[in-house]
C-alpha positions as CSV (number, residue, x, y, z in Angstrom):
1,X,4.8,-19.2,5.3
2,X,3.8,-15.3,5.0
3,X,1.5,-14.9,2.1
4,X,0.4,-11.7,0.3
5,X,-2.1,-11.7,-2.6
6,X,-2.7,-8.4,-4.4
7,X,-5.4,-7.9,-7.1
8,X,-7.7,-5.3,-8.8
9,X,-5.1,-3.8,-10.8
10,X,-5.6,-2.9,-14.5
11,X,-5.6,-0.1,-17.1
12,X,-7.7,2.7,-16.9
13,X,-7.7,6.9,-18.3
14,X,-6.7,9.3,-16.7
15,X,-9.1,10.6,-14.6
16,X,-10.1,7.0,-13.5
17,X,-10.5,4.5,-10.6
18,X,-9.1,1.4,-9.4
19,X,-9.6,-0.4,-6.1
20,X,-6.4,-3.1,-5.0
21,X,-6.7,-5.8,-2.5
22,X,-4.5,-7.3,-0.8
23,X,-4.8,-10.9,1.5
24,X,-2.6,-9.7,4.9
25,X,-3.5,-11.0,8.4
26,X,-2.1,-11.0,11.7
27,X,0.4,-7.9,10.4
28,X,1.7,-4.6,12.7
29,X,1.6,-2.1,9.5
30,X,0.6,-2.7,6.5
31,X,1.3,-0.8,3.1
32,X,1.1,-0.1,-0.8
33,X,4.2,0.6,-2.6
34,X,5.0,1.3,-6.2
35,X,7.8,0.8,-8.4
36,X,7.6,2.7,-12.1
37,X,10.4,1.5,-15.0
38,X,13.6,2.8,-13.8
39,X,12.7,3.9,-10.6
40,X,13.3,3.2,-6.8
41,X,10.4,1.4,-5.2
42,X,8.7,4.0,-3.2
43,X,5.8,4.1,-0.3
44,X,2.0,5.1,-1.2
45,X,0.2,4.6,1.9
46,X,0.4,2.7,5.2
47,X,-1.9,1.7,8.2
48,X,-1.5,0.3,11.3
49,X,-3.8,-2.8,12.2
50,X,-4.4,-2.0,15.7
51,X,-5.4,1.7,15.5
52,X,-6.1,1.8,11.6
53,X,-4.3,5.5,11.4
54,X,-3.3,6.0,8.1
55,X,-0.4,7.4,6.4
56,X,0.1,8.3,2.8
57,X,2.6,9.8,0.8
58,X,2.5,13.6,-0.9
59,X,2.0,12.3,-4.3
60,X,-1.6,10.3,-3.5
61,X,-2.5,12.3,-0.7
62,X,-6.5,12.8,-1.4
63,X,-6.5,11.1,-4.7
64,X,-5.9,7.6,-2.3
65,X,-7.3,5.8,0.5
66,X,-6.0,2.8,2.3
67,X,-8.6,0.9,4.8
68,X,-8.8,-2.6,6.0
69,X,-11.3,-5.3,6.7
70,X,-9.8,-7.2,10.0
71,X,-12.9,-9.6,9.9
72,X,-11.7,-10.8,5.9
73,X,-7.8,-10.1,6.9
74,X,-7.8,-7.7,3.8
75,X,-6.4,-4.6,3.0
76,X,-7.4,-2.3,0.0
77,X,-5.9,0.7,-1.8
78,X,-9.1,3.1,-3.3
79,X,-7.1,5.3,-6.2
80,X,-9.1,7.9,-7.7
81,X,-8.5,10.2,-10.0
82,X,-5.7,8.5,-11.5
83,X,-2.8,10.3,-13.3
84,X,-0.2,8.7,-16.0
85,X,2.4,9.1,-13.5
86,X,0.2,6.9,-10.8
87,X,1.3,4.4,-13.9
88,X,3.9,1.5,-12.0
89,X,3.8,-2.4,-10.7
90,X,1.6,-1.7,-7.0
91,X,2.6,-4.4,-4.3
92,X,1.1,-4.7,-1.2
93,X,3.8,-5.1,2.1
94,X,3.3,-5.7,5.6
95,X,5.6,-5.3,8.9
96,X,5.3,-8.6,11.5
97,X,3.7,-7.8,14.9
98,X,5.0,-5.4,17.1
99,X,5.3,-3.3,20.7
100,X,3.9,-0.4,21.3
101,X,7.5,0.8,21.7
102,X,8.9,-0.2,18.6
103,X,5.4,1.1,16.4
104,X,5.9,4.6,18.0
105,X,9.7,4.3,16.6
106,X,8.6,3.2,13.3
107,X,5.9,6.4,13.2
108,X,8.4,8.6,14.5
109,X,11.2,8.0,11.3
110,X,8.3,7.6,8.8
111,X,5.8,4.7,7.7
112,X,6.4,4.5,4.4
113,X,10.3,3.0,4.2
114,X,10.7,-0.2,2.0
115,X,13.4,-1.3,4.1
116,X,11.0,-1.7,7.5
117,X,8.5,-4.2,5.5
118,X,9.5,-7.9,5.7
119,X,6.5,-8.9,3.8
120,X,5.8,-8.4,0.1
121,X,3.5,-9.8,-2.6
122,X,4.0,-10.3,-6.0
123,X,2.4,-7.5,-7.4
124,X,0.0,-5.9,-9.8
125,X,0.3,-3.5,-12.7
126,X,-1.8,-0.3,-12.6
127,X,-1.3,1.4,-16.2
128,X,-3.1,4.7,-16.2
129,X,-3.4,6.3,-19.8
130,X,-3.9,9.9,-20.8
């Protein structure tokens, strides 16, 4: 069975850092998502395993960085500078190997759509305070 593990989240001030981790082997894509109260579940960051490009959302874009440790089959999320509205449950997602072909079509509509991701952990809360 397909396990995901996150950890590291936590309340900090604005202005702050957290690092996630995330247990994910053996996956095509791998990503962070969010989901604040009341709100759609939404895409932080992505990368692929085999080329380790990255992807990242508007909102994070230089405040985040997504990397990977292949050897330790673990994925992290570095946040810095941390804002209130950074504040939501973080989960860590993955996508099951894949073809060329079919990554190129996944890059090509956009890395960051919860729908694509089969995989999902439970989560853990990131609570940035102002």
């Amino acid at each position: 069975q397909v396990q995901l593990a996150e950890s590291g989240g936590g309340s900090v001030q604005a202005g702050g850092s957290l690092r996630l981790s995330c247990t994910a082997s053996g996956y095509s894509f791998k990503g962070w998502f969010r989901q604040a109260p009341g709100k759609e579940r939404e895409g932080v960051a992505a990368i692929l395993t085999g080329s380790g490009s990255t992807y990242y959302a508007a909102s994070v874009k230089g405040r985040f960085t997504i990397s990977q440790d292949n050897a330790k089959n673990m994925l992290y999320l570095q946040m810095d500078n941390l804002k209130p509205e950074d504040t939501a449950m973080y989960y860590c997602a993955a996508m099951p190997p894949m073809t060329g072909t079919q990554a190129l079509r996944i890059i090509a509509r956009g890395v960051l759509r919860v729908e694509d991701y089969n995989y999902w952990g439970q989560g853990t809360q990131v609570t940035v305070s102002s």
